[in-house]
C-alpha positions as CSV (number, residue, x, y, z in Angstrom):
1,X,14.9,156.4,108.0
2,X,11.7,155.3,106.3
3,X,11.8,152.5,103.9
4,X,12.0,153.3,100.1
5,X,9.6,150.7,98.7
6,X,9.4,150.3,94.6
7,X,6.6,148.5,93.1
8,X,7.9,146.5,90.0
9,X,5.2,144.9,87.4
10,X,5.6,142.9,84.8
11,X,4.1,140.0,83.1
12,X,4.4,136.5,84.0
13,X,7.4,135.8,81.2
14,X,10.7,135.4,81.2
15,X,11.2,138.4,78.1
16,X,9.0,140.7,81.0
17,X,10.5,139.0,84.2
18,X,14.0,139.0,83.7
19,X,14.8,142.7,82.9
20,X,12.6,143.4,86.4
21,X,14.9,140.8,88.0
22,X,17.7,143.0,86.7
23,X,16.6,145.8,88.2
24,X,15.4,144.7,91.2
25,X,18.6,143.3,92.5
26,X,20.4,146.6,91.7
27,X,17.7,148.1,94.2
28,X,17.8,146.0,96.4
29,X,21.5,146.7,96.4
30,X,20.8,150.2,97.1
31,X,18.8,149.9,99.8
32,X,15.4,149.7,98.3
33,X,12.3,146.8,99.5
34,X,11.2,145.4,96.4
35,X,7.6,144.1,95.6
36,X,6.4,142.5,92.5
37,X,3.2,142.8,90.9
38,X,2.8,140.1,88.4
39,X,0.2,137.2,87.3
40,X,0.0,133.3,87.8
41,X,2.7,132.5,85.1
42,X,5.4,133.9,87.0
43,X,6.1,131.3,89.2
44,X,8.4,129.6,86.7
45,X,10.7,132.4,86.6
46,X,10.3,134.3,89.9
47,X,12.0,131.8,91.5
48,X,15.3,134.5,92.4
49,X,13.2,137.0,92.2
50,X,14.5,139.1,95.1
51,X,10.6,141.1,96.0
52,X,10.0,141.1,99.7
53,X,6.5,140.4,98.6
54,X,5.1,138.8,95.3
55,X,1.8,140.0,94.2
56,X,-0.8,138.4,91.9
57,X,-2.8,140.9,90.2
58,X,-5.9,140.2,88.0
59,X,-5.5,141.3,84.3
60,X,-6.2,140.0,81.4
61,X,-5.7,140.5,77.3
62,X,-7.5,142.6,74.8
63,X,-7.5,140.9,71.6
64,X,-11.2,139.4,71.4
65,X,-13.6,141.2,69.6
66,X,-16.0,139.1,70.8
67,X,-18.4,141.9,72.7
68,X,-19.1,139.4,75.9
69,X,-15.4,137.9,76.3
70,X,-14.2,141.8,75.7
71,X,-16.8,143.0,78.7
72,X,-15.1,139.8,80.8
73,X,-11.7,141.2,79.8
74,X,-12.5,144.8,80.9
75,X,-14.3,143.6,83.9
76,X,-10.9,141.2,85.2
77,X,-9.1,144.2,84.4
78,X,-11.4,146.6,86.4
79,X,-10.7,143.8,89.4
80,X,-7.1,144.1,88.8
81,X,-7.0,147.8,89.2
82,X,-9.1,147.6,92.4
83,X,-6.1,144.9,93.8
84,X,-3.3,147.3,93.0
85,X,-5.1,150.3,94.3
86,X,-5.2,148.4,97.8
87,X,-1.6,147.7,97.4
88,X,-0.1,150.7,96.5
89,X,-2.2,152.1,99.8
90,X,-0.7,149.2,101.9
91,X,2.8,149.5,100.6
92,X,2.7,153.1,99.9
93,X,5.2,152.9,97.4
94,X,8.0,155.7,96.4
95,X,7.8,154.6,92.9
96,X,6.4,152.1,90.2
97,X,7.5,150.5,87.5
98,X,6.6,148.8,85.1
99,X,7.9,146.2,82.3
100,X,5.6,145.4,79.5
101,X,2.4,142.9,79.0
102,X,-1.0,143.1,80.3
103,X,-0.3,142.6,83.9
104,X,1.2,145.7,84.0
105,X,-1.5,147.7,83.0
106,X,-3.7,147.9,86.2
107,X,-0.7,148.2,88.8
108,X,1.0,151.1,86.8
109,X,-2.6,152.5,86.6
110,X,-3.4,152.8,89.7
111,X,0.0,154.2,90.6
112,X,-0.7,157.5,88.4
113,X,-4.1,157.4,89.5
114,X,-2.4,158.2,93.1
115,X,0.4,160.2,92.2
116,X,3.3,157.9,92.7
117,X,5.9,158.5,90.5
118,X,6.2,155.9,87.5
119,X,8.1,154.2,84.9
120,X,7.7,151.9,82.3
121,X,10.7,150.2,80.6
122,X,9.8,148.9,77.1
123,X,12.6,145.9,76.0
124,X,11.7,146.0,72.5
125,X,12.3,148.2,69.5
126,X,8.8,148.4,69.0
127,X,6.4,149.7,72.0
128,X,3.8,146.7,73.3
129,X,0.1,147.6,73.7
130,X,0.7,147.9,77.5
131,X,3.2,150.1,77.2
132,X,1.8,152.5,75.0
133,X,-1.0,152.5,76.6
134,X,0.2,153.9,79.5
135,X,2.9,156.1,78.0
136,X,1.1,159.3,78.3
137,X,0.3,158.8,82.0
138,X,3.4,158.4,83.3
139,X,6.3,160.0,84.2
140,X,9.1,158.6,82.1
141,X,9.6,156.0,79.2
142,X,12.9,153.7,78.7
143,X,14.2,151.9,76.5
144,X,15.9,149.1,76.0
145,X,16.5,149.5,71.5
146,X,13.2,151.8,71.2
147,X,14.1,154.8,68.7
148,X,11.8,156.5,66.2
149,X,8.9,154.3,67.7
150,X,9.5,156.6,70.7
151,X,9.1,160.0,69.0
152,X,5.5,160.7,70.3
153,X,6.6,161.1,74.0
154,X,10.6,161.8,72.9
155,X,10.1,164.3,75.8
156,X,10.7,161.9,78.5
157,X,11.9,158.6,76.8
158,X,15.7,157.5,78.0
159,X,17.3,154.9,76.2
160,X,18.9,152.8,79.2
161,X,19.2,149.4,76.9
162,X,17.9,146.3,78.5
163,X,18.9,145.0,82.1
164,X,20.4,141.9,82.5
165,X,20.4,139.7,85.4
166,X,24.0,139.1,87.5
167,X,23.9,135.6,86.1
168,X,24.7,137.0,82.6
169,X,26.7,140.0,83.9
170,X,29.1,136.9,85.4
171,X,28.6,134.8,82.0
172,X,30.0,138.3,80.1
173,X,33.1,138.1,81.5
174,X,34.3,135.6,79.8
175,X,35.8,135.5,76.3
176,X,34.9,133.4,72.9
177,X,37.2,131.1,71.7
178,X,36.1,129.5,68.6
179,X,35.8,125.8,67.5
180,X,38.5,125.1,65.2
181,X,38.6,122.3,62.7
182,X,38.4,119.1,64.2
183,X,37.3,120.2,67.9
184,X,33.7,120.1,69.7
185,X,31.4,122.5,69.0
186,X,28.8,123.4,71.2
187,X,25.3,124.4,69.6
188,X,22.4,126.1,71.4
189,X,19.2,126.1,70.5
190,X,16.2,127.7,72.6
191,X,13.0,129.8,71.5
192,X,12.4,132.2,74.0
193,X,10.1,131.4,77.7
194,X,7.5,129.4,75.7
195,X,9.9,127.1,73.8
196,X,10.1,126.8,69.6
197,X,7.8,124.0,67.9
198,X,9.6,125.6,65.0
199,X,13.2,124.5,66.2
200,X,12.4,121.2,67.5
201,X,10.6,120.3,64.2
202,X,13.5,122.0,61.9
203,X,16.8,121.4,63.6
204,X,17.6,118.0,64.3
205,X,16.4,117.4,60.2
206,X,19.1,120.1,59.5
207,X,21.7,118.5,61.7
208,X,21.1,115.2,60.0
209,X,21.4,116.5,56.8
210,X,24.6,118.0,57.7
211,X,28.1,116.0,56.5
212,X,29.3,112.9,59.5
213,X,32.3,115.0,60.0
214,X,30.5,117.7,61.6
215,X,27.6,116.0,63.1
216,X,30.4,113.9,64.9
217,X,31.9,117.5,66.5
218,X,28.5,118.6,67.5
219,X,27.3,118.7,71.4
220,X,23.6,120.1,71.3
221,X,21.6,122.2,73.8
222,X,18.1,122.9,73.2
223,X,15.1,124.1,74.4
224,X,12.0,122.8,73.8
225,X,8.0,122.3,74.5
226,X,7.6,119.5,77.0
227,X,5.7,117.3,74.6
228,X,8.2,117.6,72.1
229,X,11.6,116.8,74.3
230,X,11.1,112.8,73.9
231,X,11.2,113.3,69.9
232,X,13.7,115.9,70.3
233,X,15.8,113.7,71.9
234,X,15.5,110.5,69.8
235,X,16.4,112.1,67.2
236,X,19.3,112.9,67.9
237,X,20.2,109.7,69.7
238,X,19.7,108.3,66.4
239,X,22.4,110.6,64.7
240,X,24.8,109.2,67.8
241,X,24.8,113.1,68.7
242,X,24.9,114.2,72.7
243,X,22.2,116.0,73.3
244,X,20.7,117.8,76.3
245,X,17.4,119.0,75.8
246,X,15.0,120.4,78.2
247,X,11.5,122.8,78.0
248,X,13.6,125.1,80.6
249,X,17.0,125.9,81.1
250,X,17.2,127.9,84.6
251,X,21.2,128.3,84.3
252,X,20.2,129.8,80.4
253,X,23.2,132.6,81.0
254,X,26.0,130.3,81.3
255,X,24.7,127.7,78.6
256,X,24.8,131.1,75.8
257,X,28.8,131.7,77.4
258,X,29.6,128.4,76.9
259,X,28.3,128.2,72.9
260,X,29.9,128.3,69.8
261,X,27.0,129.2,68.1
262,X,23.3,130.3,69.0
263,X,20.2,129.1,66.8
264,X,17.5,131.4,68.9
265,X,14.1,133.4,68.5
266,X,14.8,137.4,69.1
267,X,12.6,138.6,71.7
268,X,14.2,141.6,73.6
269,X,15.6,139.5,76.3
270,X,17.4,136.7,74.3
271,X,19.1,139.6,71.9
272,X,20.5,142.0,74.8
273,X,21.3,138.7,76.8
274,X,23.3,137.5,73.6
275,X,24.4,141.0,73.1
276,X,25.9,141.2,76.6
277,X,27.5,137.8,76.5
278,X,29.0,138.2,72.8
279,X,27.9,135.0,71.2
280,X,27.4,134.5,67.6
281,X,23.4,133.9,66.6
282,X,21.4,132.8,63.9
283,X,18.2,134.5,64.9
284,X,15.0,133.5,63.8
285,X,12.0,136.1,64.5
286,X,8.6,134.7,65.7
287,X,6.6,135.4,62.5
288,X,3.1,135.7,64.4
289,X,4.2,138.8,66.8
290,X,1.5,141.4,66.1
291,X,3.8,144.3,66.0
292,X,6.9,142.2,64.5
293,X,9.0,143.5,67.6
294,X,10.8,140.3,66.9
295,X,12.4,141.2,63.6
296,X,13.1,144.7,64.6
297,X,14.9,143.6,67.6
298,X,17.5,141.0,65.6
299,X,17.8,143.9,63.0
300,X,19.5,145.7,65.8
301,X,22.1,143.0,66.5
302,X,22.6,142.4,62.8
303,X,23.2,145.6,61.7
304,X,26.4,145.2,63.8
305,X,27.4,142.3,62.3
306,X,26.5,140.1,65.2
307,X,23.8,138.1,63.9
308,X,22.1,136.8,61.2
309,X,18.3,137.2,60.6
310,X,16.0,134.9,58.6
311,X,12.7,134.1,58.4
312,X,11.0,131.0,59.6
313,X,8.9,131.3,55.8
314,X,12.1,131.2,53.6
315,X,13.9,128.9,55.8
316,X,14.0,125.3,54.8
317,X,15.5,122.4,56.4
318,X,18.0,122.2,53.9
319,X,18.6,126.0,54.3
320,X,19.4,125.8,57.6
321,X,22.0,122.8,57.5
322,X,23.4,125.0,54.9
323,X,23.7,127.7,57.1
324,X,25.3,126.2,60.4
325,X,27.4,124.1,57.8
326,X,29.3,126.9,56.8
327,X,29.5,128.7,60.2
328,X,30.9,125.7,61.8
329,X,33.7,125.2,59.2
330,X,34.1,129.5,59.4
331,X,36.2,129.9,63.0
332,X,37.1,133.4,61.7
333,X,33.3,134.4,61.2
334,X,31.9,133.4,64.2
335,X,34.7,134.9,66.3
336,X,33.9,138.5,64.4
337,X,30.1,138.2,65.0
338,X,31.1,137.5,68.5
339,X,33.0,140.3,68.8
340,X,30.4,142.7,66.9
341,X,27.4,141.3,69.0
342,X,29.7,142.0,72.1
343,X,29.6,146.1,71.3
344,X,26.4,145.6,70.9
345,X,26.0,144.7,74.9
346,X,24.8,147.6,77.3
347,X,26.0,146.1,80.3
348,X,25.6,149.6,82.3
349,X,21.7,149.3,81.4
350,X,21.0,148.3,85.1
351,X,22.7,151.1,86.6
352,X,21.5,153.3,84.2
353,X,18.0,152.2,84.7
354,X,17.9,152.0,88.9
355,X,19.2,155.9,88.2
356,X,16.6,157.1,86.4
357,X,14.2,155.0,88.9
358,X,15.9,157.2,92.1
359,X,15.5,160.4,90.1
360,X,12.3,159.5,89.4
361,X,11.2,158.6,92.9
362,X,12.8,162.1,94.0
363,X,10.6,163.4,91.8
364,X,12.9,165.5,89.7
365,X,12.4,167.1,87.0
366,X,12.1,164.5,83.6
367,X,14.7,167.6,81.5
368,X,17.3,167.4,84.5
369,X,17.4,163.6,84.8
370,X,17.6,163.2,81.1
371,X,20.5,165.8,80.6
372,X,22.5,163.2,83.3
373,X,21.4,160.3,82.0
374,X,21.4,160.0,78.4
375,X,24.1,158.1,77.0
């Protein structure tokens, strides 16, 4: 039997990474050889990353409107597509797919430029540049909480919801159980794969601001920029407070199951993984994101009752004590936002996703596949 290969691309972060992990490992489960086309970054989180093969492909951002570094952009893109257009005839893959950011722009590319069938899978509610780019080349969109952004090629976008790796699958299965009055309580804090200045300059403030009674319950996770972690740190060994706090946790998935609360960013990743696991969240959007993905993404989870959104511009220190004050002293709350971000979870987005890639491959027809595969 000849080998099914699919070509996965993604870029070198963990919000593009992880939901290509997901899916790989399902293919791999199916029989499938897995490579990964990705960029220089990746190596921090392609560690498990189960590719037969990992590929660095040239690409690069267009943001500058700078005429030479936007010529320099086009031209490491241009070297990029030449890369994957000698991979896809080494590999001679049965289908490609792709996951968001500029890296995957030249592999999926050249994949339509040759007829192999291809997918991209878009995390956020709102479509990346990459993404859309490519959307009317290939053969199917889905979507991890895309809607009406969608609409333009409606025709062949499947909502699947986000893949999550087995590591949060195995976290999912086990319950909340609130802090009560009196016990531990378990705070985690992280900002996304690049780590929150944000947090580490506005939490431990709002910890110490909080009454000795609950600063004393309080066991703190958190995630942050490697320069910061010594001041992170000190701080709260001044408030007598344990406190682990690193600029990556690689065990992330059991560290949200084993929370009481989450203080977190709300790229696409952290919200489905939270989603999945059932944890309650105070979720605080990246204000800079150029399409405000971010927001749109915690809206999802908050709508349900699983979350609460606010903005880093309207949230003071003394706002934010105020705020995990009164969730910490509120058993009954957080255990309802657990359960509302826990409906929330899709955790049939893998299967539903390797699907569509295997119709896909066998190159059926988009109406059939999505009559079977809509939820």
């Amino acid at each position: 039997m000849a080998r099914k290969i699919a070509l996965l691309a993604a870029g070198g972060t963990g919000g593009h990474l992880f939901p290509a992990e997901a899916l790989a490992h399902e293919l791999k489960a199916r029989g499938w050889e897995i490579h990964l086309a990705t960029d220089d970054r990746a190596g921090r989180y392609a560690g498990n990353f189960p590719a037969s093969a990992i590929h660095p492909i040239a690409s690069a951002t267009i943001g500058s409107r700078n005429p030479l570094k936007l010529a320099a952009s086009f031209w490491t893109i241009w070297r990029g597509f030449r890369q994957s257009s000698d991979l896809i005839r080494r590999i001679n893959p049965a289908v490609a797919i792709g996951f968001g950011g500029y890296p995957t722009l030249p592999p999926l590319y050249a994949a339509t430029r040759r007829g192999v069938p291809s997918l991209v899978h878009e995390q956020n509610a709102v479509m990346g540049r990459a993404n859309k780019a490519l959307a009317s080349r290939v053969t199917a969109i889905a979507g991890g909480f895309l809607g009406e952004q969608a609409s333009t090629y409606a025709d062949k976008t499947i909502v699947t919801g986000n893949p999550v790796r087995p590591a949060v699958l195995d976290a999912a299965r086990g319950g909340y159980r609130p802090s009560g009055a009196g016990e531990p309580f378990r705070l985690l804090v992280f900002g996304g794969s690049q780590g929150a200045q944000f947090f580490s300059d506005a939490v431990p403030p709002a910890i110490a601001a909080l009454p000795e009674p609950l600063r004393k319950r309080l066991s703190i996770v958190q995630q942050a920029r490697a320069e910061g972690v010594g001041r992170v740190m000190a701080a709260y060994a001044e408030l007598g407070i344990e406190a682990h706090v690193l600029p990556f946790f690689p065990d992330m998935a059991a560290r949200i199951a084993e929370a009481h609360l989450v203080i977190a960013r709300s790229g696409a990743s952290t919200v489905s993984e939270i989603a999945a696991i059932g944890r309650p969240a105070l979720l605080v959007p990246y204000p800079y994101a150029l399409d405000h993905d971010q927001a749109a993404n915690a809206a999802t989870l908050a709508q349900l009752g699983g979350a609460e959104v606010h903005a880093q511009t309207a949230l003071s220190v003394e706002g934010l004590s105020a705020l995990i004050g009164s969730l910490m002293t509120d058993p009954d709350r957080l255990n309802a936002m657990a359960a509302a971000a826990k409906t929330a979870g899709k955790p049939d987005a893998v299967r539903l996703l390797a699907d569509l890639t295997e119709a896909i491959a066998a190159r059926r027809p988009i109406d059939k596949i999505k009559e079977e595969l809509q939820p």
